[in-house]
N, C-alpha and C positions, 0 to 999 in steps of 0.2 A: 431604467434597469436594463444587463445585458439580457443577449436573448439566452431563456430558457435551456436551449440546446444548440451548441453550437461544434463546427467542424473545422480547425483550419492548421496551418503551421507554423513551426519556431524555429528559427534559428541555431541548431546545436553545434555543439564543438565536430562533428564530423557529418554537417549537412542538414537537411532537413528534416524536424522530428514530425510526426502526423500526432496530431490532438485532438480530443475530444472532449468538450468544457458541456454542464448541465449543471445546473442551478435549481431547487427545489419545487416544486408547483406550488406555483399561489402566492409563495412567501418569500421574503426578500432574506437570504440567507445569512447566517448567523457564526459561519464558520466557514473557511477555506480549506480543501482535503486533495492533496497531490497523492493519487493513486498506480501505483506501479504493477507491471504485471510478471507471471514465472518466466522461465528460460527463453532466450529467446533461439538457443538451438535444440530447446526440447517442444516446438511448438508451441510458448508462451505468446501471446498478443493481447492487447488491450480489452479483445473483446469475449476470451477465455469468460468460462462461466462459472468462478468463484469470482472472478474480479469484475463481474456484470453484479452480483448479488452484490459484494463486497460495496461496490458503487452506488446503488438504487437504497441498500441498506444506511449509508451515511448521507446520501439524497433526502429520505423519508425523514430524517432527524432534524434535516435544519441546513447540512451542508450544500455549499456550492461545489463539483466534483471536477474536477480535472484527472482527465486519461490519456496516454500517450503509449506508441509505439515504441522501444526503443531502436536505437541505430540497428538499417537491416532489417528491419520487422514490417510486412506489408509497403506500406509508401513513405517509411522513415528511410533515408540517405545512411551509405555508409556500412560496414562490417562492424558485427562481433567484438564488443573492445574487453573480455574476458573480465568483467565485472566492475572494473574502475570505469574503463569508458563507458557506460550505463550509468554509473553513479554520476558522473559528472552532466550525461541525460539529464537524469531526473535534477539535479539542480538549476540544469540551466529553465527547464518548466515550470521547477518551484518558483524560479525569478517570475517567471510571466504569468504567475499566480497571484505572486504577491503584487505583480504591479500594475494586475485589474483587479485585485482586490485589498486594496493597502489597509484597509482597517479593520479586516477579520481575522481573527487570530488563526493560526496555521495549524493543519495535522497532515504527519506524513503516515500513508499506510500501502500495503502491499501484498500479496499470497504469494509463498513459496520463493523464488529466488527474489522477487521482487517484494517481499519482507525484509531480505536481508540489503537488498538498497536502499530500502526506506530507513531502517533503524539506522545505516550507517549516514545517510543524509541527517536524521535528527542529528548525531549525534557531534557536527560538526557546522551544521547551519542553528544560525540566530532565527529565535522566532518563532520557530516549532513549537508547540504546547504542548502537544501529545504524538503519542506514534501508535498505529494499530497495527499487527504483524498477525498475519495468518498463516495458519502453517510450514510455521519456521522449518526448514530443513538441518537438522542439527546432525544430518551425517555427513556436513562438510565441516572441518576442524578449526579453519578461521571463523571465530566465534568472538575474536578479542573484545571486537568495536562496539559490541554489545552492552559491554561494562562501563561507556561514555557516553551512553545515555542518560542523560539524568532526570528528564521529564516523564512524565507517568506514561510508563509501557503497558501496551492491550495487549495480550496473546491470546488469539483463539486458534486450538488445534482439535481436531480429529482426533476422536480416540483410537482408531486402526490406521494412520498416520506409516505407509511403509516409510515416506525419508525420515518421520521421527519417534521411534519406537516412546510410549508410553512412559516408560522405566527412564530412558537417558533424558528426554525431555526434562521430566519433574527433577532431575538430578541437575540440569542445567540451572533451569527456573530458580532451583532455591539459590544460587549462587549468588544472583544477579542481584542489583542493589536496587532498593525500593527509591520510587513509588513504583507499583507495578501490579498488573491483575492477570490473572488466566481465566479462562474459561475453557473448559475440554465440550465438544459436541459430539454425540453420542454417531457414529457414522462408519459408512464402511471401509473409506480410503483418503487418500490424501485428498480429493476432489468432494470430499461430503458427500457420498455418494450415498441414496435416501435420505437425505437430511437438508437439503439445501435449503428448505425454508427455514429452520430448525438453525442454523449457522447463520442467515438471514437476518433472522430476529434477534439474536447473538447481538449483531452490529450493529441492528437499530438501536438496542439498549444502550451499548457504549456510544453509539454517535450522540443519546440525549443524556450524560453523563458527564456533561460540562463544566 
């Protein structure tokens, strides 16, 4: 078995990404989970503390977790590639996900700008099962890619949610074509603030909702 918790690098389209690979305790995992983080010019990093929860929460299920920097982020190689060059990040990790773990089925997930890489990865990479998206930010207007996901989408959002007002959210939501689930957490801000176990146990539930 890999080791439990592991540190090291990959190879990305603009240099070297830093990763962080952790595997469930005790139990040999049961699912593969590429985890993406927010902006990486608003202070977004791997180790942002919805995407620590987000991570420990689909850990505690059953998955094996991969985290990564994206380009420019701490000890990843490379600038800012304004949303694609990120997207093409996290595929090239998904690669090295899937090819230490070839027989677990995939889930991509992500908070806040790294929801909207994650759903766009499912929605063009083979293999994905599911995708979990936290705190989608729905006041930026490219929202298309969203509608080419076809496997079963997790939302979990913040009900005081500043990038995504309550009202536009559910207005989005219903649009979008099933399979698909939401879950609102009852919290102060986009960051779960009072509520982080509460958002927590949110994801432990969908991580064992296989």
């Amino acid at each position: 078995m890999a080791r439990r918790i592991e540190s090291f690098f990959v190879n990305g389209p603009a240099g070297k990404l830093e990763c962080m690979l952790e595997e469930p305790e005790g139990i040999a995992p049961v699912e593969a989970a590429l985890v993406c983080h927010p902006h990486p010019q608003h202070g977004g990093t791997m180790l942002n503390k919805v995407v620590h929860r987000l991570a420990r929460g689909l850990r505690n299920s059953g998955c094996v977790v991969l985290r990564f920097n994206f380009r420019g982020v701490n000890l990843s190689e490379g600038e800012y590639g304004d949303w694609s060059g990120e997207t093409e990040d996290a595929r090239t990790v998904l690669a090295e996900l899937r090819r230490r773990y070839p027989n677990l089925p995939l889930l991509a997930g992500g908070f806040s700008f790294g929801s909207r890489i994650a759903l766009k990865v499912a929605a063009s990479e083979e293999g994905i099962r599911r995708a979990v998206a936290v705190g989608f930010p729905t006041r930026y207007p490219d929202r298309e890619f969203v509608y080419q996901v076809q496997i079963p989408k997790h939302f979990i959002q913040s009900t005081n949610d500043e990038f995504a007002a309550r009202s536009e959210f559910t207005a989005f939501y219903e649009t979008l074509p099933e399979p698909k689930h939401l879950d609102w957490v009852e919290s102060a801000d986009h960051f779960f603030k009072n509520n982080l176990d509460g958002y927590e146990a949110v994801i432990e539930r969908i991580g064992r909702e296989r």
